[in-house]
Phi, psi and omega in degrees: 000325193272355196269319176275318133339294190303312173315280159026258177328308184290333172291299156338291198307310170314317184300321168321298192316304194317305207256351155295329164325292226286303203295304148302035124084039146258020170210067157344160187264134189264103178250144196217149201248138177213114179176185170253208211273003131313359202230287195318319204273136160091050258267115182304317197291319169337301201281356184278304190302315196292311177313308187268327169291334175302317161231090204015054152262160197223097173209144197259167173195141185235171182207140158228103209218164198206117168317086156119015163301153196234165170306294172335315183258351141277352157309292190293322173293345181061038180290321188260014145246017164276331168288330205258344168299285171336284208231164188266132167251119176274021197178128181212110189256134211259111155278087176317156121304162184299121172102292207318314191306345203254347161096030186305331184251026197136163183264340191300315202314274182358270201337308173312306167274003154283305183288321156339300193296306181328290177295302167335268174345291175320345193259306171333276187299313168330299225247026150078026194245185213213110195251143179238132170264122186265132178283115148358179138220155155259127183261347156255188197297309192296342147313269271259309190255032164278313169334284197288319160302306108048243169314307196300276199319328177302326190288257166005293191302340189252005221004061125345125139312146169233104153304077159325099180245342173301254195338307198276337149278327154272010157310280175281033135259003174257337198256325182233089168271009189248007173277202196248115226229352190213122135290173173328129122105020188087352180275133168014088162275202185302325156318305185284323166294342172285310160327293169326295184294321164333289190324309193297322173292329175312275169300353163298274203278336188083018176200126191297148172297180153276144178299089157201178189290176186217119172261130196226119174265050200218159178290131165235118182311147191231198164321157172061012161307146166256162166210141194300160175292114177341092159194109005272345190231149182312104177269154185278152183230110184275320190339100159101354182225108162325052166294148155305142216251008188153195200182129185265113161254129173273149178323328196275329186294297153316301170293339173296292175312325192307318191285311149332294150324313193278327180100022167195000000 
């Protein structure tokens, strides 16, 4: 009896360390990004770690990412369960292309980026990680929510979280419209990458962050970045390309994603 007790105790306590471990940021949240040049420019994963430390979380985030890369085609390449091999990931968030879920390119494409996810997901969860799908976008309306009907149903079907991110830019482009909300050629500026992150920091913790400013110390990449072949995870090839060595996001800013993330 003192013998089963003692175990007891001792089971209690350990559970206790773990999770004061956790909470104290001595086993960061491991998150890895698979996606193009929706995932890179303006670098999502930077501003998510910054995002979270700011409000005293502790999470590392890696990317394998390529400019115009499809699901399909890190599928084919085997990078990501050679990433998921490497390092244990608690959470591996997925990107399409822009459009694909929506047969923007075809109806095969379609066919092609349900089985992607599917299998991809089966590799995610093999390897004990958590797969999320972060959603694309379309700015116009009758776009946005074939888009988004699309995707949500691609997610469900794998039973996934699906990041709505369509709707909620263009929520905040009817309410702050001159804000930065597109880079070159349609990819992510800064608004929208912060959103993205907002959304994220959302599901990860179950709780949105604070309104206050955010300083992000990292490059942020822009179209047409290169990045060396995964291994396992995407390093930047600078030569010859100018970048910002980081990005001040202000409290209005922040709070602008937040009221959005919540949905009103």
């Amino acid at each position: 009896m003192r013998s089963n007790r003692c175990t007891l105790i001792l089971a209690v306590l350990l559970a206790c360390f773990c999770t004061i471990a956790h909470a104290t940021g001595e086993e960061p949240l491991q998150v890895l990004f698979v996606g193009n040049s929706l995932t890179y420019v303006g670098n999502l994963p930077a501003v998510l770690e910054s995002l979270a430390s700011g409000n005293g979380k502790s999470l590392q985030a890696d990317m394998l990412v390529k400019g115009g890369a499809t699901l399909t085609q890190w599928l084919d390449s085997g990078a990501v369960p050679k990433a998921l091999q490497d390092r244990h990931y608690d959470y591996v968030v997925l990107q399409e292309r822009g459009n694909d879920f929506a047969c923007g390119f075809g109806p095969q494409v379609c066919r092609d980026s349900r089985h992607a996810l599917h299998v991809l997901a089966g590799i995610v969860r093999g390897a004990g990680a958590k797969p999320i799908l972060m959603g694309t976008y379309q700015v116009g309306h009758d776009a946005s929510e074939a888009l988004v009907a699309a995707e949500s149903k691609a997610a469900r079907a794998e039973n996934m979280p699906y990041l709505d991110v369509s709707t909620r830019l263009n929520e905040g482009r009817e309410r702050v419209p001159y804000d930065d909300w597109f880079a070159k050629a349609g990819h992510p500026g800064h608004a929208l990458v912060l959103l993205e992150a907002v959304l994220l920091y959302k599901q990860l913790f179950g709780v949105l962050p604070q309104a206050k400013a955010l300083e992000v110390r990292a490059p942020m990449f822009v179209p047409g970045s290169r990045f060396a072949p995964p291994a396992p995870v995407s390093e930047p090839l600078l030569p010859g390309i100018s970048l910002a060595g980081g990005y001040d996001y202000s409290r209005d800013d922040v709070a602008n994603a937040i009221a959005l993330a919540r949905g009103h």
